[in-house]
C-alpha positions in Angstrom: 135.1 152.7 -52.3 135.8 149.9 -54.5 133.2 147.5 -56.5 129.6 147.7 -57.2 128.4 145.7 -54.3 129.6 148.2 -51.6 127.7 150.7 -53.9 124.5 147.9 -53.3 125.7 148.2 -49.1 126.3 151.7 -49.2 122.6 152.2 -50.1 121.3 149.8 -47.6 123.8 151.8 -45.0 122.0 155.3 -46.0 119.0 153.7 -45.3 120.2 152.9 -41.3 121.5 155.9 -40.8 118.8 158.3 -41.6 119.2 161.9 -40.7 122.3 160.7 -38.3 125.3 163.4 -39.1 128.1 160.7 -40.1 130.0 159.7 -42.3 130.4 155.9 -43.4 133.2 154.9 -45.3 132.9 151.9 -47.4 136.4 151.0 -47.7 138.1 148.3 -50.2 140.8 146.0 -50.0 141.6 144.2 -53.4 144.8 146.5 -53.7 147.3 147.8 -51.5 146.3 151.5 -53.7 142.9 150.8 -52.7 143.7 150.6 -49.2 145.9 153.6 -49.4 143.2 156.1 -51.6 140.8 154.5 -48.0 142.9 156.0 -45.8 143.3 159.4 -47.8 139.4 159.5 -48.3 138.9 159.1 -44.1 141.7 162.1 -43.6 139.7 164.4 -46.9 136.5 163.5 -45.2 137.7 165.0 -41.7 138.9 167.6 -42.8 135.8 168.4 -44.1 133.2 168.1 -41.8 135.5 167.8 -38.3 131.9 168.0 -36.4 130.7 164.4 -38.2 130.7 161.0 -36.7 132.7 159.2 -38.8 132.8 155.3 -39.1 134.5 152.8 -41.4 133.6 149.9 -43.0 134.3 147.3 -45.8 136.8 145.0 -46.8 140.2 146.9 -45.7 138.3 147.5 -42.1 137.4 144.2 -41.6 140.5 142.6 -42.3 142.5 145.2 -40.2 140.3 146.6 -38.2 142.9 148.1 -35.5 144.8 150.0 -37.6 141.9 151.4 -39.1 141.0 152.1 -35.7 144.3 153.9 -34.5 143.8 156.3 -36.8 142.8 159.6 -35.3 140.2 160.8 -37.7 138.0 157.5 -36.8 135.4 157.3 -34.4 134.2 153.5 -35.2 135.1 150.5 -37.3 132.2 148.1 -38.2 132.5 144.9 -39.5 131.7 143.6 -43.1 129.1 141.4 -41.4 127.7 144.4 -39.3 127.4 147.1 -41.1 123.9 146.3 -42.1 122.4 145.9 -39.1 121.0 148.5 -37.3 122.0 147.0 -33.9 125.5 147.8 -35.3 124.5 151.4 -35.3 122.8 151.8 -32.6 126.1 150.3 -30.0 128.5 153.1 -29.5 131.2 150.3 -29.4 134.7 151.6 -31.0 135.1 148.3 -32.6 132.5 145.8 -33.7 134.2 143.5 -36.2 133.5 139.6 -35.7 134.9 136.3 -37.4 133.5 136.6 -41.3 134.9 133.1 -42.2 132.1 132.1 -39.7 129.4 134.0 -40.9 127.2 131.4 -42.8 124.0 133.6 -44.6 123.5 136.3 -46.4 120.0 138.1 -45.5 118.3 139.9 -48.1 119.9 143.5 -47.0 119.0 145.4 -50.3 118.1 149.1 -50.8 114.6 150.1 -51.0 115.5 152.8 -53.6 118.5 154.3 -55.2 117.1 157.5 -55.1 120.2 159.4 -56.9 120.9 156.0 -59.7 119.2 155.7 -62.4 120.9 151.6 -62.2 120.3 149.9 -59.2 122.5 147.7 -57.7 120.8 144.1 -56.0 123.1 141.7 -54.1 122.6 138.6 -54.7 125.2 136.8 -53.7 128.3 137.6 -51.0 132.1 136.3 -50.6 134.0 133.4 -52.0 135.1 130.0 -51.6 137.8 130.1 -53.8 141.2 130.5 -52.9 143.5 132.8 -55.7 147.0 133.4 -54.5 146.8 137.3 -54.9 143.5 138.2 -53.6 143.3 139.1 -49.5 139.1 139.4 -50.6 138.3 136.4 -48.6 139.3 137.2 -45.4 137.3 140.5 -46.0 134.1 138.6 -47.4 134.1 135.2 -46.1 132.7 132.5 -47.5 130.3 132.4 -50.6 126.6 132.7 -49.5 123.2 133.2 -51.2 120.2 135.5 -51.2 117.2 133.5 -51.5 115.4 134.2 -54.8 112.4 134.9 -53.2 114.0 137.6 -51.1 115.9 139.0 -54.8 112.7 138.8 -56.8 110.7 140.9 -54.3 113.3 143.6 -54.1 113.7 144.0 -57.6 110.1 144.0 -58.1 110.1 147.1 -55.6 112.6 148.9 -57.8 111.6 148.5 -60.8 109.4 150.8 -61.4 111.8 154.0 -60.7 114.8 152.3 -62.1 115.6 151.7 -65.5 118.3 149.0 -65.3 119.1 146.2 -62.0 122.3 145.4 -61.8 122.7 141.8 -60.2 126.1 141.9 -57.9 128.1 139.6 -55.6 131.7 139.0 -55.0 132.0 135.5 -56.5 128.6 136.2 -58.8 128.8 132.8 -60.9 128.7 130.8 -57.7 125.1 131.7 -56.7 123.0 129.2 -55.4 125.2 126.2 -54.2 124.7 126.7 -50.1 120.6 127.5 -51.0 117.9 123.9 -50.9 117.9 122.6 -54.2 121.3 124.7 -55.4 120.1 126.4 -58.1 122.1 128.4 -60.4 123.0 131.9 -61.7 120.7 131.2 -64.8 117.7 130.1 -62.8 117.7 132.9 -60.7 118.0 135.2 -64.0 115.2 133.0 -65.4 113.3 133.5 -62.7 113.9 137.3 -62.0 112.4 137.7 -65.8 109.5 135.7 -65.4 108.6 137.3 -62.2 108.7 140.8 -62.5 107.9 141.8 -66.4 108.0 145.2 -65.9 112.0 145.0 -65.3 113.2 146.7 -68.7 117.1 145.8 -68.4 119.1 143.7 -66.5 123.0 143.3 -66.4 125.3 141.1 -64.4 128.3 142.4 -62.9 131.5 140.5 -63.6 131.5 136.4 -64.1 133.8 133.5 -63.3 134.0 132.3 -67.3 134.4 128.5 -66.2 130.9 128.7 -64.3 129.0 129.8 -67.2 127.2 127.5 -68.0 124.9 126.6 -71.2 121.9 127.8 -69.1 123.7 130.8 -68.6 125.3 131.7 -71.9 121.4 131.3 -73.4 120.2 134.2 -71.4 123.5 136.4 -71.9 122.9 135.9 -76.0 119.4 135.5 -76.5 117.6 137.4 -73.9 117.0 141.4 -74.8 116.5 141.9 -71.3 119.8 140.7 -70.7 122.2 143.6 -71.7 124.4 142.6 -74.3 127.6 143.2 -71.5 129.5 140.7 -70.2 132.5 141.1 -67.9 135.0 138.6 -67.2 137.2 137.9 -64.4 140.5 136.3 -67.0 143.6 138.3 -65.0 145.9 136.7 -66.7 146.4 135.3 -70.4 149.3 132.6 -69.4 148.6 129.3 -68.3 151.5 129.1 -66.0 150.4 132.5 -64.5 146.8 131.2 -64.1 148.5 128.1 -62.8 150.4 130.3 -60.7 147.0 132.5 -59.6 145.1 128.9 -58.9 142.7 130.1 -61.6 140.4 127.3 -62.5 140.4 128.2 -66.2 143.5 127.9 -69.0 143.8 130.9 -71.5 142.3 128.8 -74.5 138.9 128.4 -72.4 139.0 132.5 -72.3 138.9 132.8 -75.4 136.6 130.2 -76.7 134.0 131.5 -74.7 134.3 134.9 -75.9 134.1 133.9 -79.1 131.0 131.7 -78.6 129.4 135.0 -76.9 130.4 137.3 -80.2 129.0 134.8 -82.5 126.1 133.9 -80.6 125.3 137.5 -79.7 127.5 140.2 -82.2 126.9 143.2 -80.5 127.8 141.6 -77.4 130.5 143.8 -75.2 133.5 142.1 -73.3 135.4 143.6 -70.5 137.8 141.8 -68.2 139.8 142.0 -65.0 143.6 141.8 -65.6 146.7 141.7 -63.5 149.9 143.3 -64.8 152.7 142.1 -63.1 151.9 139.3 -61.3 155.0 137.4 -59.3 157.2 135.0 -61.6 155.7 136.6 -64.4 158.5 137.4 -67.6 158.2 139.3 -70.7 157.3 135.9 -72.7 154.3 135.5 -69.9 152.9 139.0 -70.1 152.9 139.3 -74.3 150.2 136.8 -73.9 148.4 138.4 -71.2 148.3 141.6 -73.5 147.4 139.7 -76.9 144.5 138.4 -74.7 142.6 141.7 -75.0 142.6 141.6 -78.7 142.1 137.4 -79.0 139.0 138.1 -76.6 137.8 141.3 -78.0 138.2 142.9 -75.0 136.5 146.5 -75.0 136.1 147.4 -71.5 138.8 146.7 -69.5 139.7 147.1 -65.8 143.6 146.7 -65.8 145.3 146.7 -61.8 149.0 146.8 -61.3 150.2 143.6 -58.7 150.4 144.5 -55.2 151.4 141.8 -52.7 148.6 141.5 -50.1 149.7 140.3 -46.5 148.6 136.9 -45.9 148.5 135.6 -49.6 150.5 132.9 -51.0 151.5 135.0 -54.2 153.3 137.7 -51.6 155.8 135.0 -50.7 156.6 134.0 -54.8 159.3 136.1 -56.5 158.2 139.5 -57.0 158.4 141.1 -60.4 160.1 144.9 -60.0 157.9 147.7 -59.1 159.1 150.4 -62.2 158.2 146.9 -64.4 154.8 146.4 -63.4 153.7 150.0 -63.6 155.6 149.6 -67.8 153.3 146.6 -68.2 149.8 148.0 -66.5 150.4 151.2 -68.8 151.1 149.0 -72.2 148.3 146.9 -71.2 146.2 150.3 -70.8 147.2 151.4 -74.4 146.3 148.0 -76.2 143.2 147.9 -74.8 142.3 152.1 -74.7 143.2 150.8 -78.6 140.9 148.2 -79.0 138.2 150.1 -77.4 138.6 153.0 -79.6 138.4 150.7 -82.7 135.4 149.5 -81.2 133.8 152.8 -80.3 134.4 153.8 -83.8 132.4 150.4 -85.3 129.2 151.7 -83.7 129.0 154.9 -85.2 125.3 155.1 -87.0 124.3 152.7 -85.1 121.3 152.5 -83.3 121.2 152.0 -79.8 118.8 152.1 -76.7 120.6 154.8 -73.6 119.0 154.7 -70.1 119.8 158.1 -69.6 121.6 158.3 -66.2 122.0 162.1 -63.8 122.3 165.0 -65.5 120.3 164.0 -68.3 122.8 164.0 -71.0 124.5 161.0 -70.0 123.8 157.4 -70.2 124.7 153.5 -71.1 124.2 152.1 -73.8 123.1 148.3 -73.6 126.8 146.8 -74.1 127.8 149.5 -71.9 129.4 152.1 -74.0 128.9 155.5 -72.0 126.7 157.8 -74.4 126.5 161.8 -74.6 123.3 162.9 -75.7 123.0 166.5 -77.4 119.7 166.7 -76.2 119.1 166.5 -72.5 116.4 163.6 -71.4 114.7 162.9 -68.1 117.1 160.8 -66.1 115.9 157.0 -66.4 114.2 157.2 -69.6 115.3 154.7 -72.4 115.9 156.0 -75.6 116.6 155.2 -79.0 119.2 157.2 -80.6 121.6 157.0 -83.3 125.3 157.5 -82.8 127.0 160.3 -84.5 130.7 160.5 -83.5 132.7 159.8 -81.1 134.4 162.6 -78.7 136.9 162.2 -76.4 136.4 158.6 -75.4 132.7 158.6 -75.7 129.9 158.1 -77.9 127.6 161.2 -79.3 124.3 160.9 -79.9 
């Protein structure tokens, strides 16, 4: 369930459990929805396979890890911090869920393989020191902690030969480095990941804390090819008092001078952004420039999530903004930028563009991450050049 790094864990979890009949669910927590669609997936997967073991994990497990383990269906609840440890698997304890705030490293847990992806997915990085009012992550993650570059060079180097594209995750990604000797950054561990392993044909970095990039950083996301020309943000919100409100660290007009650098630097660079509709205090005034932030930062691939309060955070105890209005504003902010992606889409027909060609072979990504339909089937994790024809429901032709 949920983001890219539990896709990286779930990988590393297949790996422990070997030809053990269970099922693991990696659950997520960064909405009171995702929590629920959890709790429906553990009752689906039951009913499915009643014989299984069946164990949950992730974010929504560890930060409530009794409820999850009152629930009938469930045989075990492991921990965020134990779930890749085969210790963890081996115990036949109902509940094996410790402190995470106290966890203090990060080891180099990263699949082998991704035997089904054509992308593989690296942590690099795990939880967050930062504190936004709406987000119950950090009790879920703990604090921000490193993979040692060492540790993230020789993985990749062990996948790149049957993978196409790394993807470099993390929960706070644009912290990397500060708790590792010498604190290096993001861009030196890019820098490094490059120079190391040269057979690595495309790397992208999942989404970035705008105010951390640095000018070490922005180099590598506009002049490196390797470097896929994708870059997602994590802006939320397009009013300063609601980014006040959020204890953001950025104002709107940083937002969107840095997407503008990155579009000049780098034209056929891609943006896509997180944003909250509906966060508490927030008025009509207050959410018009939240939605003219997807055209001001070209935004063309965004992730849009209705407010829900999260036990525990600040922003649940602000003045909450009515439920039938937040569900108005996440579906107009849907249409603007379903708009501006379309407009885009459009711009890069006859263009020519380089597809890993992802399962079953007439499917694939495009560098800035458009999602590509070939008309002639390719073997899954080739790269190819094609030109784009049309565009069909939603997607590019080729």
């Amino acid at each position: 369930m949920g983001c890219r790094l539990n896709l990286a864990e779930g990988e590393s979890i297949r790996a422990l459990l070997g030809e053990r009949d269970a099922i693991v669910v990696n659950s997520c927590a960064v909405t009171n929805e995702a929590v629920k669609q959890t709790r429906q997936a553990i009752r689906r997967a039951r009913r499915e396979r009643p014989e299984a073991e069946l164990v949950v994990t992730g974010c929504a497990a560890q930060i409530d890890p009794a409820a999850f383990a009152a629930m009938p269906e469930v045989d075990r609840v492991i921990g965020n911090a134990e779930k890749l440890l085969p210790a963890a698997w081996a115990s036949d304890a109902k509940v094996q869920v410790q402190d995470i705030l106290a966890v203090r490293e990060t080891a180099p847990h990263l699949a082998a393989s991704f035997s089904t992806h054509a992308r593989a997915f690296v942590e690099v990085q795990n939880g967050c020191d930062h504190r936004c009012t709406f987000c119950a992550i950090p009790f879920g993650r703990g604090n921000s902690r490193s993979v040692p570059a060492g540790a993230v060079i020789d993985r990749i180097a062990m996948l790149a030969d049957a993978h196409g594209e790394v993807v470099l995750t993390g929960v706070d990604l644009t912290s990397y480095g500060h708790d590792l000797p010498g604190a290096p950054t993001l861009g030196s561990l890019v820098e490094r990941i490059l120079r190391h392993v040269p057979r690595l044909q495309r790397l992208r970095l999942s989404s970035l804390d705008g105010i951390e990039v640095d000018d070490r950083l922005f180099a590598l996301l506009t002049q490196e090819p390797r470097v896929m020309p994708h870059v997602h943000l994590s802006l939320q919100a397009g009013d300063d008092m609601i980014l006040k409100r959020m204890k953001r660290r950025h104002a709107r007009a940083q937002s969107v001078a840095l997407a503008e650098r990155l579009r000049v630097a780098r034209p056929d660079i891609a943006i896509g952004a997180d944003l909250i509709a509906g966060f508490p205090t927030e008025d009509d005034r207050m959410f018009e420039n939240t939605r003219a932030l997807i055209a001001d930062c070209g935004v063309v691939h965004a992730h849009i999530f209705p407010y829900s309060p999260r036990a525990g955070t600040p922003a649940a105890r602000m003045p909450q903004v009515a439920h039938a209005t937040i569900r108005d504003r996440a579906a107009r902010l849907r249409a603007a930028a379903a708009e501006q992606r379309a407009r885009w889409l459009e711009s890069l027909v006859g263009s020519r563009q380089q597809v890993l060609v992802e399962r079953p072979g007439d499917r694939g990504h495009a560098g800035n991450f458009a999602e590509v339909r070939l008309t002639a089937p390719r073997k899954t994790g080739e790269t190819v050049n094609v030109t784009i024809a049309r565009v069909e429901d939603g997607m590019l032709v080729a």
